[in-house]
N, C-alpha and C positions, 0 to 999 in steps of 0.2 A: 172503366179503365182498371185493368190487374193489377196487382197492390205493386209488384215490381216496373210496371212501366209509371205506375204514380210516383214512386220511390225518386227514379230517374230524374221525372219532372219535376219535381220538387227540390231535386240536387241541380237543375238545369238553374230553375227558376233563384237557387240561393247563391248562383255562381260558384258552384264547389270547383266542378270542371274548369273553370277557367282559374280558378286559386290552384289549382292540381298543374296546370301549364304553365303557369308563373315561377310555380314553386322548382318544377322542373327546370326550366329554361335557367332559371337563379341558381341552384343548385349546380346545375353544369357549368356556370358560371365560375361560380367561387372555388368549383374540385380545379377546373385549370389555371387559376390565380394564384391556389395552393399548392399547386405542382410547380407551379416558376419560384412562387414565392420559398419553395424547401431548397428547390435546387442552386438559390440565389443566394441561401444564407448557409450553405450547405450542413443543411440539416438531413438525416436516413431519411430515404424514400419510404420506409415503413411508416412512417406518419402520417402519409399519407388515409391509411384507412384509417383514423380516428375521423376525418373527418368526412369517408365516407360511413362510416359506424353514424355521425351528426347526420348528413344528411339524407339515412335510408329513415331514422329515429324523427327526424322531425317532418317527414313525410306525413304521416298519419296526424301529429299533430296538426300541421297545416289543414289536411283537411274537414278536423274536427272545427277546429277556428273557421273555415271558409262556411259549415252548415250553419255556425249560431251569430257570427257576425261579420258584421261589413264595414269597410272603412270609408267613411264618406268627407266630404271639404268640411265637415263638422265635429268630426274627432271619427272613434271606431261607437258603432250603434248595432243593437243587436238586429238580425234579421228576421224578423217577425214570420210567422203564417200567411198563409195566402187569404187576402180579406181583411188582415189585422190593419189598423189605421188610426188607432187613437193615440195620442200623442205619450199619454200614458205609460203604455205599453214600449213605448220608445226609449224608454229613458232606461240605463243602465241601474240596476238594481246589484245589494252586496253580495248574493249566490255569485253573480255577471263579473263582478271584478275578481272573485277568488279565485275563479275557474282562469281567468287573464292570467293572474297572480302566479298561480301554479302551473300553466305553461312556460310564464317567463321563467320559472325556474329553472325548470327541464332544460331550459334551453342556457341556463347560465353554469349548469352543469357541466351538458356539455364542451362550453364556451373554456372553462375553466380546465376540465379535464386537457381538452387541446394544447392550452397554454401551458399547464404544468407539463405536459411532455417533453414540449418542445423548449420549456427553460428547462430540464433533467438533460437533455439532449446536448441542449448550447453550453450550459456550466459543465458540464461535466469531460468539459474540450477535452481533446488528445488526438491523436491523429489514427488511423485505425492502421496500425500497423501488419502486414500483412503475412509477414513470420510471425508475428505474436502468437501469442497461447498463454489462454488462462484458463488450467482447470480448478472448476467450482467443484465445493465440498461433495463428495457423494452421501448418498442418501442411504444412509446403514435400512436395511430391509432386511436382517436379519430375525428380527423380531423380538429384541432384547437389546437393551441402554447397554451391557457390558458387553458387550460387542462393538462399541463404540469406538473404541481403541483400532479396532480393526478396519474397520469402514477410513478413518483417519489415516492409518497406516497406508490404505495400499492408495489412496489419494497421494501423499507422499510421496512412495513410491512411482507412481505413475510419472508425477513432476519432477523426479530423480532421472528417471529414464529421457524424457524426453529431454532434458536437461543435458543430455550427453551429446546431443544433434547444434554442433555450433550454428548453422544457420538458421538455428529457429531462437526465437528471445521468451521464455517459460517466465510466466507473472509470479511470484513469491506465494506459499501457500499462507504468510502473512497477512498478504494484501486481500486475497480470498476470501478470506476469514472475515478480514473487516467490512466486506461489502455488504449493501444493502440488498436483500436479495429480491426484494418487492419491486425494482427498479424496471423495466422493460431492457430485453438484450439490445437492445442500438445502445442503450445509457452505461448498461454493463460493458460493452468493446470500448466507448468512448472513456469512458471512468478508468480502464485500464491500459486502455492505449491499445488494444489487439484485435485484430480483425476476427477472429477462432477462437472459442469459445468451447471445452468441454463439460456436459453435464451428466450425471449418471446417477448409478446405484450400485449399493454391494449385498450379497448376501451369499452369508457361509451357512452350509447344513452338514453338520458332521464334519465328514474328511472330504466337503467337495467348496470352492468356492464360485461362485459367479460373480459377473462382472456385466452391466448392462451401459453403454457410454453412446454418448452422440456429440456430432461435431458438428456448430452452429456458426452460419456465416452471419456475426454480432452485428454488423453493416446494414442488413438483408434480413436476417432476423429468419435465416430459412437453414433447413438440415441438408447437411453438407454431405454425411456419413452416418452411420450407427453400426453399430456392433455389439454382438455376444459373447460373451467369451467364458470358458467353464473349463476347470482342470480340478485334478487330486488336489489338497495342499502342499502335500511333498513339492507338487509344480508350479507353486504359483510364482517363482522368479520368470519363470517361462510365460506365466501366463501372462505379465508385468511387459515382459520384453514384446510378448506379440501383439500386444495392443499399441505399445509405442510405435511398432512397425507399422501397424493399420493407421494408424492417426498420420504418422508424416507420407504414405503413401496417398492419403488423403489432401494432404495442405500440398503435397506435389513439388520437396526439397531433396535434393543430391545428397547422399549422406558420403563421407569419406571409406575407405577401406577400415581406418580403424575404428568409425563407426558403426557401419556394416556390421563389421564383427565383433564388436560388443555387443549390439543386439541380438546377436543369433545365439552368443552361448548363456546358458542359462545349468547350473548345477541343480541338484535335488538337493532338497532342505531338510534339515532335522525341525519335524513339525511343531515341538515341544522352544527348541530353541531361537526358530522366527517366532514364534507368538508372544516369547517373553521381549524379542528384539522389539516386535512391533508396541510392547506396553510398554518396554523402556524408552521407545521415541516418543511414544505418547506424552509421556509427563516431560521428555528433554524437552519439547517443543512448544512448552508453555511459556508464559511471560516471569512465574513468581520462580527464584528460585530455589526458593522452598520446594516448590512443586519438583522444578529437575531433579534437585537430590533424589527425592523419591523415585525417580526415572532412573541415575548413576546408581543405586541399589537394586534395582533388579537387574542389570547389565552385568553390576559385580557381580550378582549370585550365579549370574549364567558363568561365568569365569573361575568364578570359587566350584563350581561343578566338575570343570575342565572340559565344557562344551562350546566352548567361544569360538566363534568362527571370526574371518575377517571384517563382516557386518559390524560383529558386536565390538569389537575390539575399535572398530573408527568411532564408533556411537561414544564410544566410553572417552574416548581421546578428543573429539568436539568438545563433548557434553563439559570435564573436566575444567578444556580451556575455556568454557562460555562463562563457567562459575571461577576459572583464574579473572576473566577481564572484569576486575573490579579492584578497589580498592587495595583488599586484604585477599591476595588470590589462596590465603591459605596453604599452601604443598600444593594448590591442583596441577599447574603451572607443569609440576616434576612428573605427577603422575599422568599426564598428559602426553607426554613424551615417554614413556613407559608404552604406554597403549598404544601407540604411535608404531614404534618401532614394533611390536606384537602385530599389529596391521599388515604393517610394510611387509612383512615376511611373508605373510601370506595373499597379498594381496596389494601393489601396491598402485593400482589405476584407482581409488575410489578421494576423488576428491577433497572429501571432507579430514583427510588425513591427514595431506598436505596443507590444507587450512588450517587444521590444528596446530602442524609441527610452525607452520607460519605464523600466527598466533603467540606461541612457546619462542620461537626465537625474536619476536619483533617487541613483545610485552615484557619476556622475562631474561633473556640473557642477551637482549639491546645487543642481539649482532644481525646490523641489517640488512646485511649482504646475503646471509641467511636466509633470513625473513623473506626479502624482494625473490627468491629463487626459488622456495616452497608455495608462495601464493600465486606467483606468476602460473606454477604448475597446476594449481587446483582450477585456478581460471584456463587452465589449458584443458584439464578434463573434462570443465561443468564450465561453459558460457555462462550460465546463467545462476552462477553460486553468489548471491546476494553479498555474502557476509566477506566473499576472496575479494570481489571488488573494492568494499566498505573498509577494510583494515589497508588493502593496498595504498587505497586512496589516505590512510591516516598515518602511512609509512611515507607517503610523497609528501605531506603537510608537513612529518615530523622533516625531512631533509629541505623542507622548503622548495618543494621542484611545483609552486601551483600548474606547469604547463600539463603535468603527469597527474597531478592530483584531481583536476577540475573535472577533465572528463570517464575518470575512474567514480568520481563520488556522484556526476549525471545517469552514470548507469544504474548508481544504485535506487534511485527512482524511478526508473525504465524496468526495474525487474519487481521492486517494491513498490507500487506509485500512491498505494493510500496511506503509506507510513510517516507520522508525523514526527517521528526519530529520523527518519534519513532524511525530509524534507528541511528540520532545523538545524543539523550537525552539515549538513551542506550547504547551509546560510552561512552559516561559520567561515569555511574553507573559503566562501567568497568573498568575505571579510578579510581573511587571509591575505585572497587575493587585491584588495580592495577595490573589488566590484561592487559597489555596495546597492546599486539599485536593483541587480538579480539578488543579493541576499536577503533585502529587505521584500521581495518578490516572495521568492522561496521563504520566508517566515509567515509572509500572512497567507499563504498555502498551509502549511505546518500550524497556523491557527485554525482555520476554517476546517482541516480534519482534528483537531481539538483542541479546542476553546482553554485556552489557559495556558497552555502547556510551557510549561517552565525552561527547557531547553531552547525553545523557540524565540520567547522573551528574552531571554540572556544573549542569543545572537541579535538579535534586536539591537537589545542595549550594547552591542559591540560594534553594530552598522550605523547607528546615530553617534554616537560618541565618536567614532571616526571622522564623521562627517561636520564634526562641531556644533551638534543642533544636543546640547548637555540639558536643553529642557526636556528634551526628547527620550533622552538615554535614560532621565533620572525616570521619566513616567513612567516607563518601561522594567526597567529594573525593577522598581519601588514596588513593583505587581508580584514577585518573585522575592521581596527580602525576607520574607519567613522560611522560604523553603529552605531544610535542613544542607542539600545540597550544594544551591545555588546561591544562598541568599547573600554568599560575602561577595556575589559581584557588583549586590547594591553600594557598598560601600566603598568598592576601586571606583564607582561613578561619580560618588560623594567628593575622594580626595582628587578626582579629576576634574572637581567643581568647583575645586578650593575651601570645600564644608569639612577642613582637616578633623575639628570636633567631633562633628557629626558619622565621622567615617572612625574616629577612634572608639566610639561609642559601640558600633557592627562589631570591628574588631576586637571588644571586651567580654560581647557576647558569646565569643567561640572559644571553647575550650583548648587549649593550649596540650594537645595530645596527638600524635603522628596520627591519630584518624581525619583530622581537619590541615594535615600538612599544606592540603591543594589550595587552603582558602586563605592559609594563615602565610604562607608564602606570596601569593599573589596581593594580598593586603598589604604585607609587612614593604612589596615592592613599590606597589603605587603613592605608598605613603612615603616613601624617599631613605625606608630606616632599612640601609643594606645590610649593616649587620645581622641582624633578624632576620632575614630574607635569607639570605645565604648561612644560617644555622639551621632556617627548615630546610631547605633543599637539603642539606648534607643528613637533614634527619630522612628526607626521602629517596638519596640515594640507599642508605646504610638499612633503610626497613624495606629494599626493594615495590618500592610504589611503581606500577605497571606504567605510567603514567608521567616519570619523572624526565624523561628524556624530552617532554614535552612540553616542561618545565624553561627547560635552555633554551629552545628555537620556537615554541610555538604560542604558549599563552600571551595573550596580549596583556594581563597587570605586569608584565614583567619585562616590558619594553624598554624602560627606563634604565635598566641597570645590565641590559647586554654587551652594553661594552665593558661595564666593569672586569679587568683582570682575574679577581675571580672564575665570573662567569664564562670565560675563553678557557682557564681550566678544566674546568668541570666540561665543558665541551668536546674538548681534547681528547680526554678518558675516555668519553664516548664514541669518537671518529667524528665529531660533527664540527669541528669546526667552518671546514666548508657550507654546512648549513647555518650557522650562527652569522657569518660572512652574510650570508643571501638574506637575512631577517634584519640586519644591519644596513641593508641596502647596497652592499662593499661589491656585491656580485651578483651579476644579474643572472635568471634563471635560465 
């Protein structure tokens, strides 16, 4: 007999062939069990091939297992030679279990690989939105870290542009940012709620840039489109423009005439003064603002030159009021409005300008009529301006309108949705509204994207204390009483506990200085001592605190003393009465 027809025999006589039939017939089994079983939990049909990747992988395994052993009514025993017979030889020996041992694992591998998809899949819910669009960072291929700035820039830019197309909803380059990028695309559309998906690269050589992008159905996990795209630098607003044109002739959206025609015109660039724009956005678009300043200096410099275009001049008027919205907005507030008006002259469709001058009138000169009529405009140019929605939605809080607020501050998870700031400052507003089981929803979202996070706690402790569960509120809080910012809301929980002591204690700790006005006001209110209360606030009208108007209608330690006569003053000044009304319950929204 020829060694390959003995071969045969030998695999006849060990039952390989019929283990190889079995395993077939099984295998076919389980791909269609798994194909109901995705579509029934509606889980991406891409899943599908992990677990034909399992069953082409454990093929060979099967039929290594089917040559050396047999499973018999006696457990599994190895398959001997032909002529082998002693009982001896029967018995499984320790080589015989390791070889078992490390099949099962292979196979718990893949067992495990499937599962973790398919829970990346399931947690990672969202509905796949079919305007959506999230494009991921591009891939600087330039060949050098300081070029960095660049590859970031026209990323940006690209989410600028499409950002102009109201029927399409553009994910925040935020959210981008914080994605896991190991994640498989079905996990990435679902994590961000969009069905489209772009990926790419950049790279500049000299005076030429390229652009390499592809459009991915996140759903399907398959390429939709791709493109090239290469210009002079002088051209690269052009180049920006033609690719937003490729991409939404691609997703297959109506764009409007004045759409249309924003996309089509495109100027030539002073190539010295985009590239100082794009390192100025660079650093505005950090988190520290240490860092932005560093970004508003090179902005300035372009303008101390007198080469400022309308680009530079909105960057500078954002950037300004990013580093106004804080406590002590320092002069940026004025200069904000400066740059603003420098824009507008030259330019006055770019969103972010409007933002700003919105920004400038809603924080600093508390005229809200203003305010509601610049941001309403910025969200007319940029659907998808994360930040027009997010201050809208905290101009509707401050007038007390939650029917206007709620669904302004839903978008701004729709456009940001891994941000644990918009997730917790939207628990708030539904505190507000006293929905308190979506607030409490929305916080342990805003935890789960980061663990601790002190904003989130705080709305917390503002959704349990509402709700009368003060065991709740104090646990909560009490997690947050160190933080410099927050920590004296541990203490309005305190004297809402009746632990008056314990809460005069918090309030000793905090320096008695217009930088703690926010904590020394809302303390001084909960604890019953109006006088005190009502000399901070008059110290945070008189030090312009961006924040004070918010004081009157919207903090909740300051519930207690709304009616007070004072506090209807101070309202007045403001135009709020109407809204002090609605926080009073006097008028319904």
């Amino acid at each position: 007999m020829g060694r390959f027809a003995g071969f045969v025999a030998e695999a006849r006589r060990r039952r390989v062939f019929r283990t190889a039939g079995l395993y077939v017939v099984g295998a076919w089994v389980l791909l269609q069990v798994a194909d109901l079983a995705l579509q029934s939990m509606e889980l991406p049909d891409s899943l599908l091939r992990y677990f034909w990747v399992a069953a082409f992988a454990g093929f060979p395994i099967a039929l290594i297992f089917g040559w050396y052993y047999e499973i018999t009514a006696d457990g599994i025993r190895k398959t001997l030679p032909a002529g082998a017979i002693t009982d001896e030889e029967l018995r499984m020996g320790v080589p015989d279990y390791v070889i078992i041992g490390a099949l099962a694992i292979v196979v718990a591998v893949f067992a495990a690989g499937l599962f973790d998809q398919a829970r990346q899949a399931r947690e990672l819910a969202g509905p796949y939105d079919p305007n959506g669009i999230a494009v991921l960072p591009l891939e600087n291929l330039s060949g050098s870290d300081s070029q960095e700035y660049f590859s970031a820039g026209m990323h940006d830019a690209l989410i600028a542009s499409l950002s102009r197309i109201s029927a399409l909803r553009i994910v925040s380059s935020t959210s981008t940012a914080r994605l896991d990028r190991s994640l498989a695309m079905p996990a990435i559309g679902r994590a961000l709620g969009v069905r489209n998906v772009i990926e790419g690269s950049v790279t500049r050589e000299g005076n030429r840039v390229r652009v390499i992008i592809q459009l991915i159905d996140a759903a399907q996990d398959t390429q939709i489109w791709a493109g090239n795209f290469e210009r002079e630098f002088t051209s690269v607003l052009a180049l920006q423009n033609e690719m937003a044109m490729s991409v939404v002739r691609a997703v297959d959206v109506r764009l409007s005439d004045e759409e249309q025609s924003a996309l089509s015109q495109a100027q030539e660039i002073d190539p010295d003064v985009y590239d100082a724009y794009l390192r100025g956005m660079y650093f505005l678009n950090q988190p520290d603002n240490r860092i932005r300043r560093k970004g508003i200096r090179i902005l300035e410099g372009v303008v101390e030159d007198g080469k400022a275009d309308a680009h530079v001049y909105a960057s500078l008027a954002y950037g300004y009021a990013v580093l106004g919205h804080s406590p002590f907005p320092e002069g940026m507030f004025q200069a904000s409005k400066e740059a603003a008006r420098e824009a507008m002259a030259l330019d006055d469709s770019i969103a972010e300008v409007h933002l700003a001058l919105g920004m400038h009138y809603l924080y600093y000169e508390w005229d809200f009529a203003e305010a509601e009529k610049s941001l309403l405009r910025a969200i007319e140019l940029n659907h998808s301006l994360t930040g027009a929605h997010y201050h809208y939605a905290w101009l509707m809080e401050l007038l007390q309108r939650s029917d206007l607020a709620l669904p302004a501050g839903d978008l701004t998870i729709g456009f940001d949705p891994l941000s644990p700031w918009m997730r917790a400052t939207l628990a708030a507003q539904y505190v507000n509204a006293g929905q308190y089981a979506r607030a409490l929803q929305l916080v342990e979202e805003a935890l789960e994207l980061q663990p601790g996070f002190a904003w989130a706690l705080s709305a917390k402790g503002w959704a349990l204390l509402a709700t009368g569960d003060i065991a709740g509120a104090l646990e909560a809080s009490s997690r947050i009483a160190s933080d410099p910012e927050l920590g004296f809301w541990y203490g309005v929980v305190l004297a809402a506990a009746g632990r008056v002591d314990e809460a005069h204690e918090v309030l000793a700790k905090i320096d008695k200085t217009p930088r703690n006005v926010i904590a020394l006001s809302n303390l001084y209110a909960a604890l019953g001592e109006a006088d005190e209360t009502f000399y901070w606030l008059n110290v945070a009208k008189e030090s312009k605190l961006p924040w004070y108007p918010w004081l009157i209608t919207w903090y909740r330690g300051m519930k207690d003393l709304r009616d007070d006569p004072r506090m209807r003053e101070l309202a007045e000044e403001l135009g709020l009465s109407e809204a002090l009304d609605r926080a009073l319950g006097w008028v319904a929204t």
